[in-house]
DSSP file (Angstrom, degrees, kcal/mol; ACC not computed):
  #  RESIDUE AA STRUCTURE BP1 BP2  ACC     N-H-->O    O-->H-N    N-H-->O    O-->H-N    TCO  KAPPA ALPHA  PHI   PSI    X-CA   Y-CA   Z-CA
    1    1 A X              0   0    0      0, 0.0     0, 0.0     0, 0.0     0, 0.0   0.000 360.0 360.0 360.0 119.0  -51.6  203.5  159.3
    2    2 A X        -     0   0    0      1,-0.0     2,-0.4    19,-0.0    52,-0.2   0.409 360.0-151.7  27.5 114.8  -48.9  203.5  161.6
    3    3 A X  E     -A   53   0A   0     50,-1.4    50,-2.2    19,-0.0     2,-0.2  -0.989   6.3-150.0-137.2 164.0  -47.0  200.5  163.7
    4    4 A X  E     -AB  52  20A   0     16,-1.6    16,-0.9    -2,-0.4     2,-0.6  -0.790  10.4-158.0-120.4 141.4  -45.3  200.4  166.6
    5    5 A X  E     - B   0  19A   0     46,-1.5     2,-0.5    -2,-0.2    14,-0.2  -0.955  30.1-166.2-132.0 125.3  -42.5  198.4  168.3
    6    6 A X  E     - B   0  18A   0     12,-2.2    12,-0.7    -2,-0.6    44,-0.2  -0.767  23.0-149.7-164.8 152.9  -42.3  198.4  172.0
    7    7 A X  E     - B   0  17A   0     -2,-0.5    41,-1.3    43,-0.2    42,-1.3  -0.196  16.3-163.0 -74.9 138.6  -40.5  197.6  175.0
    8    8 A X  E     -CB  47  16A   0      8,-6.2     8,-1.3    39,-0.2    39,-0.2  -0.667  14.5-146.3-147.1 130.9  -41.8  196.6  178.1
    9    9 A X  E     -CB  46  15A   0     37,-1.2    36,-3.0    -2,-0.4    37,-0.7   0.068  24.6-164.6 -36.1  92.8  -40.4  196.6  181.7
   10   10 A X  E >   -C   44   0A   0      4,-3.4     3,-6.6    34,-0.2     4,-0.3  -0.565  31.6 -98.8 -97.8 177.3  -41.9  193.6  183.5
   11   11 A X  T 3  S+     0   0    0     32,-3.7    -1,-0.1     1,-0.2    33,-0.1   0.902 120.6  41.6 -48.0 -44.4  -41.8  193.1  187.6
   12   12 A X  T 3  S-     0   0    0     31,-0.2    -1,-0.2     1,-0.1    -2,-0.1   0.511 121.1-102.5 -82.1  10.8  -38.9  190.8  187.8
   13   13 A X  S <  S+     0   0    0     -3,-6.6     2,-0.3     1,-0.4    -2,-0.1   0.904  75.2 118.5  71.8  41.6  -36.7  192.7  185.1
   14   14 A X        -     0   0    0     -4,-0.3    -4,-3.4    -6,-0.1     2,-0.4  -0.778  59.1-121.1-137.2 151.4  -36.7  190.9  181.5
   15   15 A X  E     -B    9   0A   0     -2,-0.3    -6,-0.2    -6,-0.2     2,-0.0  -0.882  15.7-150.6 -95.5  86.0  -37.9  192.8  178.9
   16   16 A X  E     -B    8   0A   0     -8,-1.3    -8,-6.2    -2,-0.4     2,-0.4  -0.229  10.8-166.5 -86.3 150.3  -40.8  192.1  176.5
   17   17 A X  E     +B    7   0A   0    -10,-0.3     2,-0.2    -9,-0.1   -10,-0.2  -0.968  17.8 150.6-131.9 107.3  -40.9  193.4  173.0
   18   18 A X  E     -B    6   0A   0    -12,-0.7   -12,-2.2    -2,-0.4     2,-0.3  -0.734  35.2-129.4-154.3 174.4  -44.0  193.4  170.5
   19   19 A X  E     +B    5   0A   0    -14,-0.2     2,-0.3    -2,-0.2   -14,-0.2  -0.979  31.9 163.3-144.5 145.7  -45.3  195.3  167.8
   20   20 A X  E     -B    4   0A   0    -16,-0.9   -16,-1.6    -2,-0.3     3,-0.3  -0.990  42.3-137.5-165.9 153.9  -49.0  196.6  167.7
   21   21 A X  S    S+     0   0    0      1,-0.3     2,-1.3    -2,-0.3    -1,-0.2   0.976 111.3  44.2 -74.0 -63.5  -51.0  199.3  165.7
   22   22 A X  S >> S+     0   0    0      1,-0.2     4,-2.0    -3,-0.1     3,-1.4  -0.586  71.3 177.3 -28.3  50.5  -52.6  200.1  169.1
   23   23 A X  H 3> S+     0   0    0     -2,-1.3     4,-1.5    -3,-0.3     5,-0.4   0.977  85.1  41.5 -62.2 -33.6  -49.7  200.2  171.7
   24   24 A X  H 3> S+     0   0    0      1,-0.2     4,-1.0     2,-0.2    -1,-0.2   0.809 112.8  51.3 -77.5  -4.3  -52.0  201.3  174.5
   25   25 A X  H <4 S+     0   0    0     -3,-1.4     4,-0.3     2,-0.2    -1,-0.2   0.658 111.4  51.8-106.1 -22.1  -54.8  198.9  173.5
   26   26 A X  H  X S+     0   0    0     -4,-2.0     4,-2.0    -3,-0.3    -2,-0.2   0.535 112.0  50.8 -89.4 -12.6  -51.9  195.8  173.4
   27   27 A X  H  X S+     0   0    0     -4,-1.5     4,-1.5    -5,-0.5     5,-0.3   0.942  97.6  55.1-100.4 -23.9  -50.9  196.7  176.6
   28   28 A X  H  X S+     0   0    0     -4,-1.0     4,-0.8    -5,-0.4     3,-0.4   0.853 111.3  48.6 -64.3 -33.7  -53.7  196.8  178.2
   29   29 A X  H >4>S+     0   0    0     -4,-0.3     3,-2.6     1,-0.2     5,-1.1   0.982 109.9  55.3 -67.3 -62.4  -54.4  192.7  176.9
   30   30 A X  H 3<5S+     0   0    0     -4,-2.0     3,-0.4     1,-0.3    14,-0.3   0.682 107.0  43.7 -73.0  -1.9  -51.2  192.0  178.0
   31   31 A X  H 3<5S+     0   0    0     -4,-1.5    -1,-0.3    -3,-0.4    -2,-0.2   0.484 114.9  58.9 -90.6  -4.3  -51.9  193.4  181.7
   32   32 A X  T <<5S-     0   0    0     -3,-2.6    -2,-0.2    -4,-0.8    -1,-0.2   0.220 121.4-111.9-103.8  26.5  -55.2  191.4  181.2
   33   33 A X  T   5S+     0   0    0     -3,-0.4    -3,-0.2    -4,-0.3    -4,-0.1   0.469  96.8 108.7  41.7  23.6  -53.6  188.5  180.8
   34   34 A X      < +     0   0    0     -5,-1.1    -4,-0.3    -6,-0.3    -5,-0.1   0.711  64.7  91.1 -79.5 -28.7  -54.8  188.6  176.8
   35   35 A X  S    S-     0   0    0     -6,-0.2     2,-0.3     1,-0.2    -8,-0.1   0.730  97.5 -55.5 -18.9-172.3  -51.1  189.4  175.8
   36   36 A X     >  -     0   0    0      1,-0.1     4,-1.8     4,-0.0     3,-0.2  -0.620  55.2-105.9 -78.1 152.6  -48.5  187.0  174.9
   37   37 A X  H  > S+     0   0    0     -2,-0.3     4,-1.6     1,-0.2    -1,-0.1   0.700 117.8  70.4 -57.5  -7.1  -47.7  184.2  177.5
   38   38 A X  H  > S+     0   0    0      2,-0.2     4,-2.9     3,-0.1    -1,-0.2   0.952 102.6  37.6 -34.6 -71.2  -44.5  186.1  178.3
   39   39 A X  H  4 S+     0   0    0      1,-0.2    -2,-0.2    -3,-0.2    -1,-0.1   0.991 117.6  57.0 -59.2 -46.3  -46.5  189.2  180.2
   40   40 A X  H  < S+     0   0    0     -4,-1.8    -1,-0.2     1,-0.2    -2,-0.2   0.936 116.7  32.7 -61.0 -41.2  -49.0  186.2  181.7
   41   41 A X  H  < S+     0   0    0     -4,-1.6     2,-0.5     1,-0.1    -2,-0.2   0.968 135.1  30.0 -77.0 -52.7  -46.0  184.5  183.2
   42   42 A X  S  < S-     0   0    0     -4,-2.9     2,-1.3    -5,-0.1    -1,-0.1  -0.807  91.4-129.8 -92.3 131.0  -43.9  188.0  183.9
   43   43 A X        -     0   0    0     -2,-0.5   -32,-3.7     1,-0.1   -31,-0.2  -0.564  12.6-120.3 -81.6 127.5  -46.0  190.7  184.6
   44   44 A X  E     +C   10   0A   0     -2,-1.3   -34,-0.2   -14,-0.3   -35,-0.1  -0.260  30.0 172.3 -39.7 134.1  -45.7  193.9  182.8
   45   45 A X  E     -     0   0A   0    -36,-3.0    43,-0.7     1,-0.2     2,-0.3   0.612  59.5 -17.2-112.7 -32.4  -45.0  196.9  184.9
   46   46 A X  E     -CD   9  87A   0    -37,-0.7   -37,-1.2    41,-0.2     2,-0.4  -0.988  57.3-100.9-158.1 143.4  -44.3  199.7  182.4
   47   47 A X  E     +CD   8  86A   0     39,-0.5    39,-0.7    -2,-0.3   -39,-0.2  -0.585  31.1 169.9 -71.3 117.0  -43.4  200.9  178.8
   48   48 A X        +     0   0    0    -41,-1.3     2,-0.4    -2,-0.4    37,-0.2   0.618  56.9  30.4-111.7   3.5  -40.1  201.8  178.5
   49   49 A X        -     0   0    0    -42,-1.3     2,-0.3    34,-0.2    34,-0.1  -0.970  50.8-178.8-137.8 158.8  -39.7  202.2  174.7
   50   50 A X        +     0   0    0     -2,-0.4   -43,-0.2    32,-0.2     2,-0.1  -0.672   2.8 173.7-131.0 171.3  -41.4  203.1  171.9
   51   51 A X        -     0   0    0     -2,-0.3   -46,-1.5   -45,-0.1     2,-0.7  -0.301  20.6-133.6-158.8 142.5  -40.8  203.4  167.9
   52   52 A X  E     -A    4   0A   0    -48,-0.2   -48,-0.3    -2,-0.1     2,-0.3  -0.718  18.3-177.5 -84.3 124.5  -42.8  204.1  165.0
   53   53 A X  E     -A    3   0A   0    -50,-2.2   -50,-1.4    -2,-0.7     3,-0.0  -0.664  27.3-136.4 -97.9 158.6  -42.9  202.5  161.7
   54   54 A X  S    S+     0   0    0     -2,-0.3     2,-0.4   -52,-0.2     3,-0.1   0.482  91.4  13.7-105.2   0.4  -44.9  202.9  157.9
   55   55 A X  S  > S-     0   0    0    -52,-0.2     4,-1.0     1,-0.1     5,-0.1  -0.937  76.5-114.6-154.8 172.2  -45.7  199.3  157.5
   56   56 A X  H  > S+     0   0    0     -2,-0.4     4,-2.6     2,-0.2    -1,-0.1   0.893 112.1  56.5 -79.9 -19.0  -45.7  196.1  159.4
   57   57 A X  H  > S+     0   0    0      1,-0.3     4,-1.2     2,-0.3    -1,-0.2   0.613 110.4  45.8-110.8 -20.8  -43.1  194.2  157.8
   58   58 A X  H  > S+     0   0    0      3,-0.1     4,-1.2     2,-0.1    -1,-0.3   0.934 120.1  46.8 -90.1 -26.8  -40.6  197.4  158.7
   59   59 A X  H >X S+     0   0    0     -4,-1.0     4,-1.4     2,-0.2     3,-0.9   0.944 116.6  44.2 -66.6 -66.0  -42.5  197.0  162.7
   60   60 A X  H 3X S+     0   0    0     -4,-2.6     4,-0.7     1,-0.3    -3,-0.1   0.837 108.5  56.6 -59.2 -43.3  -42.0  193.4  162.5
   61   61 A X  H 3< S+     0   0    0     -4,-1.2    -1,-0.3     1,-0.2    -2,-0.2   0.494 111.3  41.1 -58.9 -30.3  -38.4  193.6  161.3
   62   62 A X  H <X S+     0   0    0     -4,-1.2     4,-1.6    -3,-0.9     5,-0.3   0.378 102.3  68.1 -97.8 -11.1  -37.1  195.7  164.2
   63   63 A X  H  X S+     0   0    0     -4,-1.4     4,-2.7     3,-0.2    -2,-0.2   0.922 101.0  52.9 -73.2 -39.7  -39.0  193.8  166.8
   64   64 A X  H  < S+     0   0    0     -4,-0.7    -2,-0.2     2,-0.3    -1,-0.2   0.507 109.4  49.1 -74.7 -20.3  -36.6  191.1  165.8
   65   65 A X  H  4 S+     0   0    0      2,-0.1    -2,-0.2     3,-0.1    -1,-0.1   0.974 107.8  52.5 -32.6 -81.4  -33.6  193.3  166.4
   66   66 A X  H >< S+     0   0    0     -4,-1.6     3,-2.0     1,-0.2    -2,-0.3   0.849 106.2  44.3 -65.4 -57.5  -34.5  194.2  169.1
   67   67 A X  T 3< S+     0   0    0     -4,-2.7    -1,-0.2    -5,-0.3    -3,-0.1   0.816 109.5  70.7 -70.5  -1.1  -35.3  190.6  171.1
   68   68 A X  T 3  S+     0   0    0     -4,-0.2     2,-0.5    -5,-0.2    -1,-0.2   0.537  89.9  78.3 -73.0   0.4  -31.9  189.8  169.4
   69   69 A X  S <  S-     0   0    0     -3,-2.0     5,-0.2     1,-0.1    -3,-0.0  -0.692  89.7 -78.7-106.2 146.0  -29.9  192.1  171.6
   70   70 A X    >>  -     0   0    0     -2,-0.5     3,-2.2     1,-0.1     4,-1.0  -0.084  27.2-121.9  10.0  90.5  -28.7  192.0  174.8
   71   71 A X  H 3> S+     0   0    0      1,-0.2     4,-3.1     2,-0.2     3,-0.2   0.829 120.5  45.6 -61.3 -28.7  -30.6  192.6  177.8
   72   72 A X  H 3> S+     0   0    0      2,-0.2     4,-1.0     1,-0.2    -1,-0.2   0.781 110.5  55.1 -39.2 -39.4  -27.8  195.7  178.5
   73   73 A X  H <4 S+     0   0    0     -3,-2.2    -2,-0.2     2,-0.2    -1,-0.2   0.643 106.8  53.3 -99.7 -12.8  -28.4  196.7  174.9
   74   74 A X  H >X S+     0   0    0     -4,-1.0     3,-6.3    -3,-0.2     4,-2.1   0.908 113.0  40.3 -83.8 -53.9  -32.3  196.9  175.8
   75   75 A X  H 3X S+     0   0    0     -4,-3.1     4,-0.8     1,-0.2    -2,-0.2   0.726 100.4  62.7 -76.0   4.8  -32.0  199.0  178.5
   76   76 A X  H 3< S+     0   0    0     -4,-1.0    -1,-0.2     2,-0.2    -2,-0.2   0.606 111.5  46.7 -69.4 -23.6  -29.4  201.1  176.9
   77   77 A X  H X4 S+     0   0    0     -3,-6.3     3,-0.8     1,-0.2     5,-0.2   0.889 111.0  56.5 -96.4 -30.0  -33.2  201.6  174.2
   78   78 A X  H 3< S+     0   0    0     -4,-2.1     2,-0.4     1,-0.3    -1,-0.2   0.843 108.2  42.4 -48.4 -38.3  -35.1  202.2  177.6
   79   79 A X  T 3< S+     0   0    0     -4,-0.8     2,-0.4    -5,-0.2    -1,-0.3  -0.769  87.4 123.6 -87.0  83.1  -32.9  205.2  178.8
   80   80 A X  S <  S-     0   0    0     -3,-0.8     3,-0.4    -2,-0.4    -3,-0.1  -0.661  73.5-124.8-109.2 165.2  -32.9  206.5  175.7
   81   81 A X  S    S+     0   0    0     -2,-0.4    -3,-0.1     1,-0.2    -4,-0.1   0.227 106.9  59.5 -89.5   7.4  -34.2  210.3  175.3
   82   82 A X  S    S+     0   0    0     -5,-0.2   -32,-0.2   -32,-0.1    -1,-0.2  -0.065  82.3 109.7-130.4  -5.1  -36.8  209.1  172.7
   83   83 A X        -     0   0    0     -3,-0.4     2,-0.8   -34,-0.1   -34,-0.2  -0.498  70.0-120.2-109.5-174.0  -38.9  206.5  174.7
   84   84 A X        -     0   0    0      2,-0.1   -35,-0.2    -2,-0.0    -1,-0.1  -0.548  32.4-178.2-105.1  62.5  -42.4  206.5  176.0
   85   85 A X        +     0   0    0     -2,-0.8     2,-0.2   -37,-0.2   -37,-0.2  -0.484  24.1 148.6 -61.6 142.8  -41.9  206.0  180.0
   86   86 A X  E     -D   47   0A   0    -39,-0.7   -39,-0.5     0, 0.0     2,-0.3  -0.889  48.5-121.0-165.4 151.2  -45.3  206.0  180.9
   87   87 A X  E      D   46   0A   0     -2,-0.2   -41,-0.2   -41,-0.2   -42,-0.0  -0.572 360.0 360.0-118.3 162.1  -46.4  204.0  183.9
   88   88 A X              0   0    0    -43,-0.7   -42,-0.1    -2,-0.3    -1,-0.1   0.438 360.0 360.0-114.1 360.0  -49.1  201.2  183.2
């Protein structure tokens, strides 16, 4: 089965990062304030990235990239032509 790493746009403009088998089913906890205590304190507004992975440990590994970068170098993965905008 599948994993996922993805970004997500919260209201005030930081960027949250997670990995889930389920991306629509984690984002729905984190707008239900089941998430991590990131999204409770900033709220999600939307997914702006997506990527797939064949295990967890390759899912886990890029999740940690990825909050290692920039906040430029995250929205650089947001506009990307590959991500999921999708509006929560």
């Amino acid at each position: 089965m599948p994993y996922y790493v993805y970004i997500l746009l919260c209201r005030d403009g930081t960027f949250y990062t997670g990995h889930a088998k389920d991306v629509k089913r984690r984002v729905e906890q984190h707008k239900n304030g089941q998430g991590a205590r990131y999204t409770r304190i900033h709220q999600p507004e939307k997914i702006v990235h997506v990527e797939k992975f064949n295990s967890r440990s390759e899912a886990m590994k890029r999740e940690q990239e990825i909050k290692s970068l920039s906040h430029m170098k995250k929205q650089q993965l947001a506009n990307s032509h590959d991500n999921a905008d999708s509006e929560m």
